[in-house]
C-alpha positions, 0 to 999 in steps of 0.5 A: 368488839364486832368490828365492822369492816367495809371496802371501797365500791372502787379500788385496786388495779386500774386499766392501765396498770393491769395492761402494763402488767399483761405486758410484762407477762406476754413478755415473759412467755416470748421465747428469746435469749435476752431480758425482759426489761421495763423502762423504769418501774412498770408501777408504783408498788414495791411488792409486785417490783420484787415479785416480778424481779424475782422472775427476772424481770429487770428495771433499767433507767437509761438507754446505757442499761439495755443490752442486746436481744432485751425485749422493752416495756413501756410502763403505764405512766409511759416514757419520754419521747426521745427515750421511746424514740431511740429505743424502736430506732435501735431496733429492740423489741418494744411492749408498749405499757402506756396507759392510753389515757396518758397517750391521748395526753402526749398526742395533746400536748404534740398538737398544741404545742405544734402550733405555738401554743403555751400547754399547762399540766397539773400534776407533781413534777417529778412523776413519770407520767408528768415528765413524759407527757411534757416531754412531746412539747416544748415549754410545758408549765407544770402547775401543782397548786395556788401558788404556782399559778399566781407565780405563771404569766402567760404570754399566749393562748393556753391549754391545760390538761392534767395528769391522769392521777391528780385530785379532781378538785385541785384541778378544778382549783387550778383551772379557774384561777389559770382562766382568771389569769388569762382573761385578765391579759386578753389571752384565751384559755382551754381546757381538757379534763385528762384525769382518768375517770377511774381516779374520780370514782376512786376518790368519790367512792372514798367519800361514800366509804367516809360516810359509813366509817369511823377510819380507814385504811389506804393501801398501796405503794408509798411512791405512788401518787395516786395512793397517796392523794387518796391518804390525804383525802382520808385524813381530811375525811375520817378521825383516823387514817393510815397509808399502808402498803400490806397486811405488814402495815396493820398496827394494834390501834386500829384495834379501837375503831369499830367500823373500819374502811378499806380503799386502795391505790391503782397499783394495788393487787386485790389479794394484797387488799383481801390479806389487809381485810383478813388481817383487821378482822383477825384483831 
C-alpha cells in the first residue's frame, strides 16, 4: 500500500519545555560537588526523565530531598510558592524552569487575590502548573468543566485565567457560563486568556492535520496533559486515534490506513516524533 504520512505544521517541544531543559543542561556544565536536582519532573516525558537520570540528574519531590551543594531547577510547570521561597531562603542554587507564561499567571493570581478578589483557573486540579499557580492566592477555585461551575457560587468580583495547556474551547466554555453566573448575582466578571498561544496552534494545526487523514497518531507522555487533550481532540476528529509515547507504541492495525497523521505533545523530542514517522513508513 502507498501509504501517505503528514505531520502536524506544530508539535513537539514548546518554548518553555526547551528553556526547562536548557536548565538542566547549564546545570549539569557547572562545576561542583553536589547534584543537579529538579523540583519534581522537569516535564511530562517518561523517556527523556530516564535519559536525564541516566546522567545523574535526580527528582526530588519535598524540601527533605535536598542535600547540601544540590544545584535546583524549577520545572516548567513551575513550583508552589512556599517550596520556591525556602529553597532560595536556604541558600541552594536555584535554575529557574518556569515557563514565563505560567509566571505571568502567578504574578496574576498575587495581584488579585491581594486586593480581595475571587481568582478562578481552569485546568485539571492535580497538575503542576495548576497547583503552583493557585499556590500565590488564597482561595483559588479550580474549575475543569460545566459542572463545576454550576456547582461555584460567587461571593465577589472574580477573575479567571487559565492553565497555559487546557483546550482553548472548554475554556471559552467555562467563561461564559462562570459571566452568566455572575451577572446573575450582580458581581463583575474578567478574564485573562492564559493559554499558551503554542497550545492553540498546537490543536488548530490538529484540525488541518484531520482534514487531510484517515487517522492519527499522538505522541507523547502519557502523564502529560497537554498530549492527552490532543488524543481526545483526535478521537473526536478522525475514524481512529492512538496516544503513544515512541516508535514502541507502533501496532499492525495502523498498517490499514492509507494516510496517517502525526502530531506531538509540548514535552515531546523531534527525533522521538522522526522515529515514529520512520516506524509507520516501515509498515
Amino acid at each position: 500500500m502507498n501509504r501517505k504520512i503528514v505531520l502536524s505544521k506544530t508539535m513537539g517541544f514548546c518554548f518553555g519545555v526547551r528553556r526547562a531543559l536548557d536548565l538542566v543542561e547549564k546545570a549539569l556544565a557547572e562545576k561542583g560537588d553536589g547534584r543537579v536536582v529538579t523540583f519534581g519532573p522537569i516535564i511530562h516525558n517518561s523517556i527523556v526523565l530516564d535519559s536525564l537520570a541516566r546522567r545523574g540528574v535526580v527528582v526530588v519531590h519535598s524540601l527533605e530531598e535536598l542535600q547540601d551543594g544540590d544545584r535546583v531547577v524549577f520545572r516548567a510547570h513551575g513550583v508552589p510558592k512556599s517550596v520556591s521561597d525556602q529553597v532560595r531562603q536556604a541558600g541552594y542554587a536555584v535554575y529557574d524552569g518556569t515557563c514565563p507564561r505560567v509566571g505571568k499567571s502567578q504574578k496574576i493570581v498575587h495581584d488579585y487575590c491581594k486586593r480581595g478578589e475571587t481568582v478562578c483557573m481552569t485546568g485539571d486540579r492535580e497538575h503542576g502548573e495548576v497547583i503552583a499557580v493557585s499556590s500565590y492566592g488564597e482561595g483559588v477555585t479550580v474549575l475543569n468543566n460545566r459542572m463545576d461551575v454550576e456547582s461555584f457560587e460567587p461571593s465577589g468580583p472574580v477573575l479567571l485565567i487559565s492553565q497555559t495547556t487546557f483546550s482553548l474551547p472548554l475554556f471559552e466554555e467555562i467563561s461564559s457560563l462562570l459571566e452568566k453566573r455572575c451577572d446573575e448575582r450582580g458581581f463583575s466578571f474578567a478574564r485573562y486568556n492564559t493559554i499558551c498561544p503554542a497550545t492553540a496552534t498546537r490543536q488548530k494545526a490538529l484540525e488541518e492535520l484531520a482534514s487531510e487523514v484517515e487517522a492519527i497518531v499522538v505522541v507523547g507522555g502519557k502523564n502529560s496533559s497537554n498530549t492527552r487533550r490532543l488524543y481526545e481532540a483526535a478521537l473526536r476528529l478522525v475514524s481512529r486515534a492512538w496516544h503513544i509515547e515512541d516508535a514502541r507504541g507502533i501496532v499492525s492495525e495502523m498498517a490499514d490506513y492509507r494516510s496517517i497523521g502525526i502530531t506531538a505533545g509540548a514535552s515531546t523530542p523531534d527525533d522521538i516524533i522522526f522515529d515514529v514517522e520512520a516506524a509507520l513508513k516501515a509498515l
